[in-house]
mmCIF file as Biopython writes it, N, C-alpha, C and O atoms, coordinates in Angstrom:
data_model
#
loop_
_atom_site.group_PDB
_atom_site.id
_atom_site.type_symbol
_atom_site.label_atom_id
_atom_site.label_alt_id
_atom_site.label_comp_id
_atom_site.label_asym_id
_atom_site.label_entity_id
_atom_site.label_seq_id
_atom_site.pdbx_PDB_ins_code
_atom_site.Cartn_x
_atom_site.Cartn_y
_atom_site.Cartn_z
_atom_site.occupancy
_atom_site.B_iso_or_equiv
_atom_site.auth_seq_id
_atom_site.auth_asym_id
_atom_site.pdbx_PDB_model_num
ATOM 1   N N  . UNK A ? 1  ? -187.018 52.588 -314.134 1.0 0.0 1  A 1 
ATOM 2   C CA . UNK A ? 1  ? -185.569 52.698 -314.088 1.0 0.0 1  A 1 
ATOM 3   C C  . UNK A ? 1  ? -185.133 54.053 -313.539 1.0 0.0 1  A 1 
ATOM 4   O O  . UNK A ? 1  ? -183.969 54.350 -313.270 1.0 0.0 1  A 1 
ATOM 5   N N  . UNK A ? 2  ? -186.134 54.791 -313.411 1.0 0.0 2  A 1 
ATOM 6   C CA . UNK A ? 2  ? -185.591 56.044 -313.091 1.0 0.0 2  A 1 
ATOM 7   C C  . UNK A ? 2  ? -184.663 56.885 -313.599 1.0 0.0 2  A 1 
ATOM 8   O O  . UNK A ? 2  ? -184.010 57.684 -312.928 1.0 0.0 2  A 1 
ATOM 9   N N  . UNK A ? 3  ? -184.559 56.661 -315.237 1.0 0.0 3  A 1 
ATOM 10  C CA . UNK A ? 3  ? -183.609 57.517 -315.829 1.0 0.0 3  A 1 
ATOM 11  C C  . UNK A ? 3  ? -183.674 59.145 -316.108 1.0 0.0 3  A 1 
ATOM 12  O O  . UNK A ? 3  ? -184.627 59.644 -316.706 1.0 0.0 3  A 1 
ATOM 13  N N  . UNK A ? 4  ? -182.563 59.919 -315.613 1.0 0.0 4  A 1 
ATOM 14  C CA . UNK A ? 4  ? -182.937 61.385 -316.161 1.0 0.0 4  A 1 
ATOM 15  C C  . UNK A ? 4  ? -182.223 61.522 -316.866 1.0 0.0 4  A 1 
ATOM 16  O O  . UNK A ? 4  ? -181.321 60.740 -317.165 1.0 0.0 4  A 1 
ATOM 17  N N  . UNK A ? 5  ? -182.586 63.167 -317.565 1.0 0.0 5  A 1 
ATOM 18  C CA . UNK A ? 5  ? -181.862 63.462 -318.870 1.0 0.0 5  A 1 
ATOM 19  C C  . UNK A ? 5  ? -180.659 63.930 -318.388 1.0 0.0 5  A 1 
ATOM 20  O O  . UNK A ? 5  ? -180.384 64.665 -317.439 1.0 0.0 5  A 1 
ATOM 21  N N  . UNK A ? 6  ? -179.644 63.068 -319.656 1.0 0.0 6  A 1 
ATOM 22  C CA . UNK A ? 6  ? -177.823 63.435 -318.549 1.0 0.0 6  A 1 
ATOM 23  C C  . UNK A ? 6  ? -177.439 62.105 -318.160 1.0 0.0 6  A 1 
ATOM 24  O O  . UNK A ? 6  ? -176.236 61.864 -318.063 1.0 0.0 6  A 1 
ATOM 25  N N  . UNK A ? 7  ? -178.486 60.990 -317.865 1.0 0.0 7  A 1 
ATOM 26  C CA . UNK A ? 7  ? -177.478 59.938 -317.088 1.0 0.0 7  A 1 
ATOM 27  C C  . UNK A ? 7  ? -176.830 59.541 -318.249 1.0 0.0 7  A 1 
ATOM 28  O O  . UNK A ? 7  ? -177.215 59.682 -319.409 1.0 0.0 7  A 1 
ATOM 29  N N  . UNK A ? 8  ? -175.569 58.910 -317.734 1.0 0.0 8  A 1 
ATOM 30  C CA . UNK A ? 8  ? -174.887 58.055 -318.697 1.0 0.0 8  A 1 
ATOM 31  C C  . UNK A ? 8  ? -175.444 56.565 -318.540 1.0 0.0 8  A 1 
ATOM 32  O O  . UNK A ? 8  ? -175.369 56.071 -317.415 1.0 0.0 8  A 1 
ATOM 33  N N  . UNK A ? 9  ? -175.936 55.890 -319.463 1.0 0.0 9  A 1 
ATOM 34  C CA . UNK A ? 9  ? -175.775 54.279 -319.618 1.0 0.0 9  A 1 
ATOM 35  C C  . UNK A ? 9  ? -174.874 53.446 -320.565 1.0 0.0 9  A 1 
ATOM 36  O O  . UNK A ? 9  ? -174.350 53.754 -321.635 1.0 0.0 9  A 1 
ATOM 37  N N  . UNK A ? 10 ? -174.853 52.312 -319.854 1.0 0.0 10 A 1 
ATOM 38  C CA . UNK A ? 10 ? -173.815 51.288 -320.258 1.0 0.0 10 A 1 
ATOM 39  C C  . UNK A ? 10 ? -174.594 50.438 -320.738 1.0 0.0 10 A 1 
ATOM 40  O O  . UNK A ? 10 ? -175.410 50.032 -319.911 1.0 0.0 10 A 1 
ATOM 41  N N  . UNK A ? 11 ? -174.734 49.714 -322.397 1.0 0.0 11 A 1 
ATOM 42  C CA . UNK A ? 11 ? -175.216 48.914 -323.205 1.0 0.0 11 A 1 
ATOM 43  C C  . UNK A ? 11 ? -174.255 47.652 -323.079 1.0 0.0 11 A 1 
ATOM 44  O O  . UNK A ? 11 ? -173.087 47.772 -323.449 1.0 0.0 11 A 1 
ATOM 45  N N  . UNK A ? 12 ? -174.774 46.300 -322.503 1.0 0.0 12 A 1 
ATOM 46  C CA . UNK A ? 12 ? -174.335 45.336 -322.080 1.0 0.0 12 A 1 
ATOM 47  C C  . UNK A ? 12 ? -175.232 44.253 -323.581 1.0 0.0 12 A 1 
ATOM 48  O O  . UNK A ? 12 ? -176.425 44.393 -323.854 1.0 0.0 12 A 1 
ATOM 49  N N  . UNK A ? 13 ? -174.182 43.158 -324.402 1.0 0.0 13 A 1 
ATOM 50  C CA . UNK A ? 13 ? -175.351 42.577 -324.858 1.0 0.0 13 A 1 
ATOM 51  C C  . UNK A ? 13 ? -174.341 41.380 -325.096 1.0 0.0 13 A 1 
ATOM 52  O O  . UNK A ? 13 ? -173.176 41.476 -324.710 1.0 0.0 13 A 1 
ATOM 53  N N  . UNK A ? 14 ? -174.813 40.256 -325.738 1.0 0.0 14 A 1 
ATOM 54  C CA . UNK A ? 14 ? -173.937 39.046 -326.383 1.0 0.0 14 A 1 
ATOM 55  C C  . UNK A ? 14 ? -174.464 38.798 -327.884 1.0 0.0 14 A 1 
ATOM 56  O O  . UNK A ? 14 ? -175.600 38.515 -328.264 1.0 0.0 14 A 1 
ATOM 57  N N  . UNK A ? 15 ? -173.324 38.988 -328.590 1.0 0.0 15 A 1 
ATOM 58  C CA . UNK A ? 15 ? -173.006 38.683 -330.409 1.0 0.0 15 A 1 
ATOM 59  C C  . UNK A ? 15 ? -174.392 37.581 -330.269 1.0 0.0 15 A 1 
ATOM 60  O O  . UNK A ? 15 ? -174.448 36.844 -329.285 1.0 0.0 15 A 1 
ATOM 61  N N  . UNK A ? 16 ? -175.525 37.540 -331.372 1.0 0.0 16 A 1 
ATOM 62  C CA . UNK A ? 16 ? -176.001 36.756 -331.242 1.0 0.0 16 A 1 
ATOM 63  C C  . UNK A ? 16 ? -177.499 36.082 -330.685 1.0 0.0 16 A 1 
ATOM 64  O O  . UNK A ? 16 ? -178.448 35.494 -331.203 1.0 0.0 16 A 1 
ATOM 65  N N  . UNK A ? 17 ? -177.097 36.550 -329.274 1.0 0.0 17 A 1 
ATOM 66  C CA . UNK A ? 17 ? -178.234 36.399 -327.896 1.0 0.0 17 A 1 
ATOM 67  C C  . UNK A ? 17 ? -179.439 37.338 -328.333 1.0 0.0 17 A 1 
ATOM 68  O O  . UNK A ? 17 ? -180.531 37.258 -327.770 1.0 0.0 17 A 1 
ATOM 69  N N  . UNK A ? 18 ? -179.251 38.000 -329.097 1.0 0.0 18 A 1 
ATOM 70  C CA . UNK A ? 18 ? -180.719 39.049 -328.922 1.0 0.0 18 A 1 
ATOM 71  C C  . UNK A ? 18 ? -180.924 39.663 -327.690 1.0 0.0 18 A 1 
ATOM 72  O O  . UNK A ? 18 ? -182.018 40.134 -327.381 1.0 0.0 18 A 1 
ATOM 73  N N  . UNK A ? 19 ? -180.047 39.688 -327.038 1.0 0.0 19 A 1 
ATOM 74  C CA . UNK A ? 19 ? -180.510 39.922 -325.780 1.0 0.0 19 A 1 
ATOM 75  C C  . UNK A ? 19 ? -179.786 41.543 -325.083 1.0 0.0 19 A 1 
ATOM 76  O O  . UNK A ? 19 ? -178.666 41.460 -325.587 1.0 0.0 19 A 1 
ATOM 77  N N  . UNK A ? 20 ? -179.774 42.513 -324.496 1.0 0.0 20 A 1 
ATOM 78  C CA . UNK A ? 20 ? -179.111 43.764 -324.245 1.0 0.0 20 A 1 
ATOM 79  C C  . UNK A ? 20 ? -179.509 43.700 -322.789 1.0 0.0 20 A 1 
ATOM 80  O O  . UNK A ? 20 ? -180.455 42.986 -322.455 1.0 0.0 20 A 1 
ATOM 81  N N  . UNK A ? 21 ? -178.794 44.453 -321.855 1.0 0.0 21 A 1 
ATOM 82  C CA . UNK A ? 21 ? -178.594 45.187 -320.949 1.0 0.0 21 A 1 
ATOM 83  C C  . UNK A ? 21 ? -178.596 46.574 -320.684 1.0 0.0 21 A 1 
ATOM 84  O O  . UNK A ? 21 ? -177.452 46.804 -321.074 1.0 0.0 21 A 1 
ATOM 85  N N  . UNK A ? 22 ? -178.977 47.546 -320.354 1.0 0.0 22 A 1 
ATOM 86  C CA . UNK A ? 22 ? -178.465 48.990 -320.346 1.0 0.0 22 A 1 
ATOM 87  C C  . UNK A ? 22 ? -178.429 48.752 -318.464 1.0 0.0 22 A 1 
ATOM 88  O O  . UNK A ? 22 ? -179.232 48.236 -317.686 1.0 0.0 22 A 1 
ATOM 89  N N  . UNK A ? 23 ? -177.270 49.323 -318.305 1.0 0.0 23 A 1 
ATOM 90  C CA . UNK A ? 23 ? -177.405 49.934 -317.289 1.0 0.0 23 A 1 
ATOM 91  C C  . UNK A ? 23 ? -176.356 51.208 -316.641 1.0 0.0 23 A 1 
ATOM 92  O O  . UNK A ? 23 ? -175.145 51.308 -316.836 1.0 0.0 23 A 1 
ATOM 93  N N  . UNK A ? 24 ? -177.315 52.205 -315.745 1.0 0.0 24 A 1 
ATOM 94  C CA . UNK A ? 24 ? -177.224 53.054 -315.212 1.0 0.0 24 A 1 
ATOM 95  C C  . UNK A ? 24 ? -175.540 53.171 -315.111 1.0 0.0 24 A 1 
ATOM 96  O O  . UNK A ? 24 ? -175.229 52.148 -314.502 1.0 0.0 24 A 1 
ATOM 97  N N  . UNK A ? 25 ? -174.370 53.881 -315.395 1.0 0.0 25 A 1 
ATOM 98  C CA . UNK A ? 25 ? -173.206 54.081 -315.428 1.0 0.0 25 A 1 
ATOM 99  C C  . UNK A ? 25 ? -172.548 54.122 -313.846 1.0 0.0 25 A 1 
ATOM 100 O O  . UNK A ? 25 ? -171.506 53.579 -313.479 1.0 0.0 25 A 1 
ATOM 101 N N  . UNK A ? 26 ? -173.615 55.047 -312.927 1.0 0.0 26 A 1 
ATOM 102 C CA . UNK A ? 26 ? -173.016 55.321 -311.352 1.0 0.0 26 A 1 
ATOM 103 C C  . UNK A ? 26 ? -173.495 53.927 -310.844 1.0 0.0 26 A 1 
ATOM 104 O O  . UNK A ? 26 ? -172.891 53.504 -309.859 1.0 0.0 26 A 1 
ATOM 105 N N  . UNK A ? 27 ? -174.575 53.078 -311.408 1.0 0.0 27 A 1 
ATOM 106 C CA . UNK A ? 27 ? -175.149 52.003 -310.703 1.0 0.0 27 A 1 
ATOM 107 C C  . UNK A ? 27 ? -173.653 50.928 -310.778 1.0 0.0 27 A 1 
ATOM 108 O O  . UNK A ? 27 ? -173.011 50.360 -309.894 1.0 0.0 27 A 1 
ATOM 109 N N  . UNK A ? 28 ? -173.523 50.988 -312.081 1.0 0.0 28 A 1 
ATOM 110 C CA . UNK A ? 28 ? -172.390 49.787 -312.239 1.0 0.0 28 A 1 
ATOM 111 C C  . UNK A ? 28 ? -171.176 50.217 -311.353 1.0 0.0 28 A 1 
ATOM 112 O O  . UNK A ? 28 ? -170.511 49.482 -310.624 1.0 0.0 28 A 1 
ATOM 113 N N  . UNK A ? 29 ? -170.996 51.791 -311.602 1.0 0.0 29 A 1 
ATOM 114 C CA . UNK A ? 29 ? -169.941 51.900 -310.470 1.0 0.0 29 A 1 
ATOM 115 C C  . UNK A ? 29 ? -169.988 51.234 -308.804 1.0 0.0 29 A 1 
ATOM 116 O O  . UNK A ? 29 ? -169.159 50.616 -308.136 1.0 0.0 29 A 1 
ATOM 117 N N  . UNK A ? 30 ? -170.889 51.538 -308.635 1.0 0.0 30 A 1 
ATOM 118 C CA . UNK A ? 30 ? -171.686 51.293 -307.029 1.0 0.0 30 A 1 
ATOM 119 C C  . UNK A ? 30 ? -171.124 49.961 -306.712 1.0 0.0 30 A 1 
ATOM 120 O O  . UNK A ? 30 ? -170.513 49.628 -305.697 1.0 0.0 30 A 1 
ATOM 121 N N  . UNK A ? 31 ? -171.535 49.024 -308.092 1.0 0.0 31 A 1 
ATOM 122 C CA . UNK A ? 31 ? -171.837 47.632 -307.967 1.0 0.0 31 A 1 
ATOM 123 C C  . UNK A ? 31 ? -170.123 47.238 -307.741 1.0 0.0 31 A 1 
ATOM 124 O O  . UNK A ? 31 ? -169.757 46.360 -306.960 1.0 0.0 31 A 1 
ATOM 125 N N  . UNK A ? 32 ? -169.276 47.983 -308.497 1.0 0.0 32 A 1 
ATOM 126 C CA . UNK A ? 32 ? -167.838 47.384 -308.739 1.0 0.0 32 A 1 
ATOM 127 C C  . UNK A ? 32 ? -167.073 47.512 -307.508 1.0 0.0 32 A 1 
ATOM 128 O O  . UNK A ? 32 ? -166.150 46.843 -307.043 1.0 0.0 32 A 1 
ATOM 129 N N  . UNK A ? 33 ? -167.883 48.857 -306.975 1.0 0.0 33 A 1 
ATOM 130 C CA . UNK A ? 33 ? -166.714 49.156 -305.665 1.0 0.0 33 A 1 
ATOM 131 C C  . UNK A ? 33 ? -167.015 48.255 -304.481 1.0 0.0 33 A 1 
ATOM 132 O O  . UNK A ? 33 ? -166.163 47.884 -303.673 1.0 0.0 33 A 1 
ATOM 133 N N  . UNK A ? 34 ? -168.456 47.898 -304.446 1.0 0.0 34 A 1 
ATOM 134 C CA . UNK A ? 34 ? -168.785 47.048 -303.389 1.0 0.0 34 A 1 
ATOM 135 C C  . UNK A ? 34 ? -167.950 45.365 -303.556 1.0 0.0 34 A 1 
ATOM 136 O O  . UNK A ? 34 ? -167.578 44.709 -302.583 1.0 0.0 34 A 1 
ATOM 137 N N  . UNK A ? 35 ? -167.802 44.939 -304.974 1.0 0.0 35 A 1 
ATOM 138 C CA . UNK A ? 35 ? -167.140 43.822 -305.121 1.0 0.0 35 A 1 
ATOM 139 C C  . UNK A ? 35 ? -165.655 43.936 -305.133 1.0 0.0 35 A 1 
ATOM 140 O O  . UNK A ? 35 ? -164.915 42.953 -305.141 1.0 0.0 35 A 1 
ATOM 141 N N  . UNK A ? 36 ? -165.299 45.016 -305.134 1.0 0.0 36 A 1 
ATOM 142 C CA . UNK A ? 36 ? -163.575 45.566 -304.899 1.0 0.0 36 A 1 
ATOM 143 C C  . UNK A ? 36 ? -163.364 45.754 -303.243 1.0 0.0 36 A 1 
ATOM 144 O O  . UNK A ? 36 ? -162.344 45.542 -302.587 1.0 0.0 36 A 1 
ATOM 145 N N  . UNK A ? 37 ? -164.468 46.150 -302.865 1.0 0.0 37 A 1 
ATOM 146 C CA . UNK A ? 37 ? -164.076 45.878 -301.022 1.0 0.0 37 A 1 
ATOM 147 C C  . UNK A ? 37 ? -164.290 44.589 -300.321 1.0 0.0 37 A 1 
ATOM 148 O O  . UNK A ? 37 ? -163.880 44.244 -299.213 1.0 0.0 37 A 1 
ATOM 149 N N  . UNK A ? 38 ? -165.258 43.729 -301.476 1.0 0.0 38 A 1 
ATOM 150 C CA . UNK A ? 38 ? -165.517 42.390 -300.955 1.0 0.0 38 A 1 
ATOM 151 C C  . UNK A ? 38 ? -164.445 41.453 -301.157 1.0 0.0 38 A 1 
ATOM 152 O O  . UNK A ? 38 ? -164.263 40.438 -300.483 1.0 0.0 38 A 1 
ATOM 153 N N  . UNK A ? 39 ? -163.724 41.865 -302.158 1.0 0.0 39 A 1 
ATOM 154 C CA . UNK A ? 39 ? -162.394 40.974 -302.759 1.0 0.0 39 A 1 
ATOM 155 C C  . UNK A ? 39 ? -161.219 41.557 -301.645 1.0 0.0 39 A 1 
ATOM 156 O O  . UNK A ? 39 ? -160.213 40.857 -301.532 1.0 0.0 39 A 1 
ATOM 157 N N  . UNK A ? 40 ? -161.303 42.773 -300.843 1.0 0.0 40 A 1 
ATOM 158 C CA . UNK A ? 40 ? -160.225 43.408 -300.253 1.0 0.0 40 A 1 
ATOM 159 C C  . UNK A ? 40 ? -160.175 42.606 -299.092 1.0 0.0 40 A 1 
ATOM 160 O O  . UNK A ? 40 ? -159.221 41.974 -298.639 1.0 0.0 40 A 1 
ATOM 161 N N  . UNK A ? 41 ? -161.700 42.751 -298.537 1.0 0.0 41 A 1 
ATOM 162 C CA . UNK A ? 41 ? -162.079 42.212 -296.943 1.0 0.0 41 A 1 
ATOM 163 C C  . UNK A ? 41 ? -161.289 40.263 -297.664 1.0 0.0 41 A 1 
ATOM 164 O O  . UNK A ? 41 ? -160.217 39.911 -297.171 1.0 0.0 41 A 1 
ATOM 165 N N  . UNK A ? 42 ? -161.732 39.646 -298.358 1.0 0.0 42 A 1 
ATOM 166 C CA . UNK A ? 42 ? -161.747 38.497 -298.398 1.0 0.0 42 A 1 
ATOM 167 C C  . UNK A ? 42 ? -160.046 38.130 -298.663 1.0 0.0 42 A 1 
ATOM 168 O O  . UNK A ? 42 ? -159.691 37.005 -298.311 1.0 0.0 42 A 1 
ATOM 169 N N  . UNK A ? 43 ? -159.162 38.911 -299.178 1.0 0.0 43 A 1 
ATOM 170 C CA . UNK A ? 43 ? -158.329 39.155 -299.260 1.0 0.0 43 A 1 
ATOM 171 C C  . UNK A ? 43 ? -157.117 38.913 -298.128 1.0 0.0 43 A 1 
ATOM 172 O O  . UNK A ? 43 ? -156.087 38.240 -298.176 1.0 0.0 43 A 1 
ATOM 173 N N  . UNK A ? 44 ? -157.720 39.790 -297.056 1.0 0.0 44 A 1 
ATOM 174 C CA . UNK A ? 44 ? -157.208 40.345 -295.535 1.0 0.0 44 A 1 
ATOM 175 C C  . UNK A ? 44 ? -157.352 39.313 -294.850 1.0 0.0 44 A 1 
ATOM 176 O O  . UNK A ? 44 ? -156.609 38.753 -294.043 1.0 0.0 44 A 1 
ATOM 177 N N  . UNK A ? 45 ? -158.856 38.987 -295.408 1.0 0.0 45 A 1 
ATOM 178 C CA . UNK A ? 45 ? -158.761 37.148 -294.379 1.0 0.0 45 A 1 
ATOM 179 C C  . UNK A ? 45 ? -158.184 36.081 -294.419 1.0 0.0 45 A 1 
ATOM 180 O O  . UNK A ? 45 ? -157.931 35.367 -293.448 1.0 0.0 45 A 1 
ATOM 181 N N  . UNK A ? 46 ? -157.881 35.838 -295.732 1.0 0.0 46 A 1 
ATOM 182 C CA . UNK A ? 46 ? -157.105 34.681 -296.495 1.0 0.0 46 A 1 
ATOM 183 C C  . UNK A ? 46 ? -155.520 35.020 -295.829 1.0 0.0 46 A 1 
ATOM 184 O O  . UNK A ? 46 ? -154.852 34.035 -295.516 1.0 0.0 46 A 1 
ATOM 185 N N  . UNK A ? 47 ? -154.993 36.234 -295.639 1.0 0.0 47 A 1 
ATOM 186 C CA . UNK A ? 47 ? -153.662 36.864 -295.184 1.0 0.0 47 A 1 
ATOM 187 C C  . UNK A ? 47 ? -153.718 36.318 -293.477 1.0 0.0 47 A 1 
ATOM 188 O O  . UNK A ? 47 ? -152.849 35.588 -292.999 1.0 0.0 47 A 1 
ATOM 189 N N  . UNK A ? 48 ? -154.691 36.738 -292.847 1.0 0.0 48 A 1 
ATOM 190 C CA . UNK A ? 48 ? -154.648 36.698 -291.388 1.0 0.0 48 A 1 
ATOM 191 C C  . UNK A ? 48 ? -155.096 35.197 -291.492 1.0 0.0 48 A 1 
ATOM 192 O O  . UNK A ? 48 ? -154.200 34.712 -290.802 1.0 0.0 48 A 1 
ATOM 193 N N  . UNK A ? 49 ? -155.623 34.462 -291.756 1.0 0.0 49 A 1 
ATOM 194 C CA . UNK A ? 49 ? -155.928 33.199 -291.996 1.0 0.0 49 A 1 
ATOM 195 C C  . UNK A ? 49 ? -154.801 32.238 -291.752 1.0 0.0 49 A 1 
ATOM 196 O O  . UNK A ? 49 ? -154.762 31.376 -290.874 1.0 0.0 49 A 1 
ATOM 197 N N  . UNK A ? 50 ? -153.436 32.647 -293.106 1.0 0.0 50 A 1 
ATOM 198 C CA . UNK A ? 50 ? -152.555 31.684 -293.440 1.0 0.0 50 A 1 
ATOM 199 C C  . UNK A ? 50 ? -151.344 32.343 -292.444 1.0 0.0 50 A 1 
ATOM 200 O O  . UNK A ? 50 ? -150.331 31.680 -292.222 1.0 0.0 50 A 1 
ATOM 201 N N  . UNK A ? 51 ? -151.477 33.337 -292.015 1.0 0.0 51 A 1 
ATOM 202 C CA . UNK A ? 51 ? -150.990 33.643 -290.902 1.0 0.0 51 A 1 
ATOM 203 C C  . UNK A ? 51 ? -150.888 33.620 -289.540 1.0 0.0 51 A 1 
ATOM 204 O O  . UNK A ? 51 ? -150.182 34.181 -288.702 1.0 0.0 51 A 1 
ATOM 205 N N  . UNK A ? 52 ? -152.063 32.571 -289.539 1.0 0.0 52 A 1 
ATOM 206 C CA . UNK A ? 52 ? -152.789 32.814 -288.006 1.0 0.0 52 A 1 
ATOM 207 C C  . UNK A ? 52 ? -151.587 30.955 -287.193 1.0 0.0 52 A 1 
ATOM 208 O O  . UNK A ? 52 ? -151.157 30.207 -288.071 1.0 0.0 52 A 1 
ATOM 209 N N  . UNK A ? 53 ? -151.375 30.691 -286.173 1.0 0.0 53 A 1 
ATOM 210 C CA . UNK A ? 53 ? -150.907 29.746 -285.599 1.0 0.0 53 A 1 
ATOM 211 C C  . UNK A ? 53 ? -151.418 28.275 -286.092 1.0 0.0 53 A 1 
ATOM 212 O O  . UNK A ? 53 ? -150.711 27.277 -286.231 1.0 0.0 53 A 1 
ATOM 213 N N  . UNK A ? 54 ? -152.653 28.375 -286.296 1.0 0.0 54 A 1 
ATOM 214 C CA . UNK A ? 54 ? -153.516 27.607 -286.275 1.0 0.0 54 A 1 
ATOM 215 C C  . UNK A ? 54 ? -152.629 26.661 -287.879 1.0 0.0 54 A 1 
ATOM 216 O O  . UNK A ? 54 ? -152.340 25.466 -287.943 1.0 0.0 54 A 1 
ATOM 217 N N  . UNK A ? 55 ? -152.429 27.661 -288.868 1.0 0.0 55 A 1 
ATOM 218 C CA . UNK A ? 55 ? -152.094 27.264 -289.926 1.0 0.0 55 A 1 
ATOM 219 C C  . UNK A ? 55 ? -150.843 27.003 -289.902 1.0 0.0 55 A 1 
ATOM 220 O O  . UNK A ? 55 ? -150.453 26.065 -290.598 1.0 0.0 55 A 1 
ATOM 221 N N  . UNK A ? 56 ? -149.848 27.784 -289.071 1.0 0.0 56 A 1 
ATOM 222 C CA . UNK A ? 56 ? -148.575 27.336 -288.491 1.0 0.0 56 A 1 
ATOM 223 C C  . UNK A ? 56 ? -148.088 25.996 -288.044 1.0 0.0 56 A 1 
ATOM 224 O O  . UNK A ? 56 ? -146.985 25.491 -288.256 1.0 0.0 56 A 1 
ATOM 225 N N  . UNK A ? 57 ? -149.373 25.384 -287.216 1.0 0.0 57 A 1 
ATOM 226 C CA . UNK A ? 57 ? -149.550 24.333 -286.878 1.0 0.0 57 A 1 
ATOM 227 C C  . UNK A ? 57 ? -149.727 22.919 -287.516 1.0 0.0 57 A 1 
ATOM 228 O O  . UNK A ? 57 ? -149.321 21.852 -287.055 1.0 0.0 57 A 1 
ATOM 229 N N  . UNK A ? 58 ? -150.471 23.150 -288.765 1.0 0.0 58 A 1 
ATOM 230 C CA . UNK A ? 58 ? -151.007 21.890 -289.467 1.0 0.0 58 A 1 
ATOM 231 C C  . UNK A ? 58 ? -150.210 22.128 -290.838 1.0 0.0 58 A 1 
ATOM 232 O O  . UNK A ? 58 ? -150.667 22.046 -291.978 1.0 0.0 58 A 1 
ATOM 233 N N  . UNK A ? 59 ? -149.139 22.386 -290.512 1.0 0.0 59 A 1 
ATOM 234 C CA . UNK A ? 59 ? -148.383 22.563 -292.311 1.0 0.0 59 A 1 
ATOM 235 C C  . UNK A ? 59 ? -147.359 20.973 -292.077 1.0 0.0 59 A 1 
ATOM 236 O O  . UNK A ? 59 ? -146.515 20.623 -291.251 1.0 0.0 59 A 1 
ATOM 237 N N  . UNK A ? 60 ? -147.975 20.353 -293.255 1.0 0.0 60 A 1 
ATOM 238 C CA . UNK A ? 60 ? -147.143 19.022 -293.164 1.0 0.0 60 A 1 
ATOM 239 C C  . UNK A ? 60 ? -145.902 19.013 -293.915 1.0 0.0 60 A 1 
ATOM 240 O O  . UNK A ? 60 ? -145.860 19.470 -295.058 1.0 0.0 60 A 1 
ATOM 241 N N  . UNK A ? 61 ? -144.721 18.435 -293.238 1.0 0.0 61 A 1 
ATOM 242 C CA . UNK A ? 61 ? -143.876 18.303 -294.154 1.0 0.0 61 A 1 
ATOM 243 C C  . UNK A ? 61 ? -143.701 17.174 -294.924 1.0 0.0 61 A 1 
ATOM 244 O O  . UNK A ? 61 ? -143.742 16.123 -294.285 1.0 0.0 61 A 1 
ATOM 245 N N  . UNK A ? 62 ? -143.467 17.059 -296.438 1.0 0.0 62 A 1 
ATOM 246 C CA . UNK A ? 62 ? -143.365 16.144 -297.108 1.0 0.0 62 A 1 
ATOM 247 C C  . UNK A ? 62 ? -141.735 15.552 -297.429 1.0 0.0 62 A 1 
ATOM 248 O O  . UNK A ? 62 ? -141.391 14.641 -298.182 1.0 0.0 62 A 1 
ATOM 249 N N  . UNK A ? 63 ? -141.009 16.330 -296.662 1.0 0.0 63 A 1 
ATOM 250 C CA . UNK A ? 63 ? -140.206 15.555 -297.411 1.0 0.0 63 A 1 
ATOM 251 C C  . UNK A ? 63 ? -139.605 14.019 -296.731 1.0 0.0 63 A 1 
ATOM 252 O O  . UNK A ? 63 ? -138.868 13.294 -297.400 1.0 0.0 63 A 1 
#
């Protein structure tokens, strides 16, 4: 795991499970920001997406 003296860890577990997690505090950071730019990028696309002509095009009207 490569822990030194000083890191902070984060104890992950479920009521129950017997089961724990520790992990590395900057690791989990790492992990959050990469899924906060993946939600941003996916975000931007869904925007340019429902924006794009294409979607302009195939919007049915119901009434």
């Amino acid at each position: 795991m490569q822990l030194q003296a000083g890191d902070k860890l984060i104890a992950l577990g479920a009521m129950g499970d017997n089961v724990a997690f520790l992990l590395k505090a900057d690791f989990l950071t790492q992990i959050l920001g990469k899924m906060e730019e993946g939600q941003n990028e996916l975000r931007q696309f869904l925007k340019d997406f429902t924006d794009s002509e294409i979607i302009e095009d195939t919007k049915v009207d119901f009434e």
